[in-house]
Structures are given as C-alpha cells and as structure tokens.
C-alpha positions as CSV (number, residue, x, y, z in Angstrom):
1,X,109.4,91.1,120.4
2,X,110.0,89.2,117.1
3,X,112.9,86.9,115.9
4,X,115.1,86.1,112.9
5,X,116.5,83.0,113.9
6,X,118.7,80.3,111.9
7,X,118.3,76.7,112.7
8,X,120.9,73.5,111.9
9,X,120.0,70.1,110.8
10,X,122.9,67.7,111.3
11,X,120.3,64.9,109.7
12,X,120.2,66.8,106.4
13,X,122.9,69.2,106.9
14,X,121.3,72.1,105.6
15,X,120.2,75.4,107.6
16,X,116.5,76.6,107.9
17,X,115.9,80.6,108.0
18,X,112.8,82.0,109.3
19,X,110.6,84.6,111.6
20,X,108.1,85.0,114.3
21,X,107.1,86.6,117.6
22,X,107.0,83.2,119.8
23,X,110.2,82.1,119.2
24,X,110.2,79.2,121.8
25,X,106.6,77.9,120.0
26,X,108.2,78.2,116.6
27,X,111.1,76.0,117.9
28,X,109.0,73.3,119.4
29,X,106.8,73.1,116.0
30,X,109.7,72.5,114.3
31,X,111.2,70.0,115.6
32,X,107.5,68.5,116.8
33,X,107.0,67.5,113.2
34,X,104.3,70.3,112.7
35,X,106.2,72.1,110.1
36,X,106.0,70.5,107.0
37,X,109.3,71.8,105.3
38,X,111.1,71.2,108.4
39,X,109.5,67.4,109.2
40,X,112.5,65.5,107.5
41,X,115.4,67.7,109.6
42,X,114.7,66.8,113.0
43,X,116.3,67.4,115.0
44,X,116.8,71.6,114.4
45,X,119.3,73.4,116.7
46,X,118.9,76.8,117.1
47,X,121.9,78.7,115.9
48,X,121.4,82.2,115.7
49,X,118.9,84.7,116.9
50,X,118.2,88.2,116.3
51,X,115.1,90.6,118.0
52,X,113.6,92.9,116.0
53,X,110.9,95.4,117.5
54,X,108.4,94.8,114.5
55,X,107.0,91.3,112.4
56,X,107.8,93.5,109.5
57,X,111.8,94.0,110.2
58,X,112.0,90.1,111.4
59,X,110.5,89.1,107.9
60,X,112.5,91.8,106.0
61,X,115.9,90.8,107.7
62,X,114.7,86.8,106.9
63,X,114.5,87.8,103.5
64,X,117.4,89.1,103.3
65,X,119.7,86.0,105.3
66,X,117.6,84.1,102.4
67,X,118.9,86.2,99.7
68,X,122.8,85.6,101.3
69,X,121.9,81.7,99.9
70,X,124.8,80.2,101.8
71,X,127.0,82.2,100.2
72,X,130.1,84.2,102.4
73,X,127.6,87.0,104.1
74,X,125.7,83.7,105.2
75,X,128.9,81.8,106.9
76,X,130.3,84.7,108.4
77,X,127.0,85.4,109.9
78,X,126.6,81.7,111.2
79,X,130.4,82.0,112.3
80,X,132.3,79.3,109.7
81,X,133.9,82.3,108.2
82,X,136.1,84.8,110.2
C-alpha cells in the first residue's frame, strides 16, 4: 500500500505534505531529525492519511494537496473548514 499523508507542526505551525509506502518509517524519520526539511518542526503529528494502490497515485494526489497551497480545498481537507 502507499500513503498521502499530512503532518502538523505546532513548533512552526505549518503543515508538511508528502508520500511513501512505509508510512510508519516515514513518520519516525521525520520526527527522528533524519529529514532535513522537516528537522526544525519536531514534533510532526500525523493528521491525515490517504492509501493509494500505486507510488504513482500517492505522488500524484501529493502533488496535487501541494498545488491546494493552504488555500480552502486545503482546510476543508484538513477539517478547519466545513
């Protein structure tokens, strides 16, 4: 299976958008440091997930949550918009 996911930083307040297949890993490396754009926003929370059968549809949808750039499609996928 691979993931979109969405992750919070209350320490910079700013959201992080990406994809993989481990999705548990890919948390961990985050908030491990190991991820240099990440390093200064831990901790991440993970807010949102979504499975996607392919890498290629993971990317593709992460691409397009990037796109949204935290605009209204962004917070009413997050949930601050109703």
């Amino acid at each position: 299976m691979n993931y979109t996911y969405i992750l919070w930083s209350s320490r910079l307040q700013k959201y992080y958008t990406g994809s993989t297949n481990n999705l548990d890993k890919r948390v961990k490396e985050h908030n491990s440091g190991k991820s240099k754009y990440t390093k200064k926003g831990i901790p991440w929370r993970l807010i949102k997930v979504e499975e996607y059968l392919t890498k290629k549809g993971a990317y593709k949808r992460e691409m397009e949550i990037k796109s949204y750039k935290g605009g209204i499609k962004f917070k009413k996928l997050i949930g601050e918009v109703a």
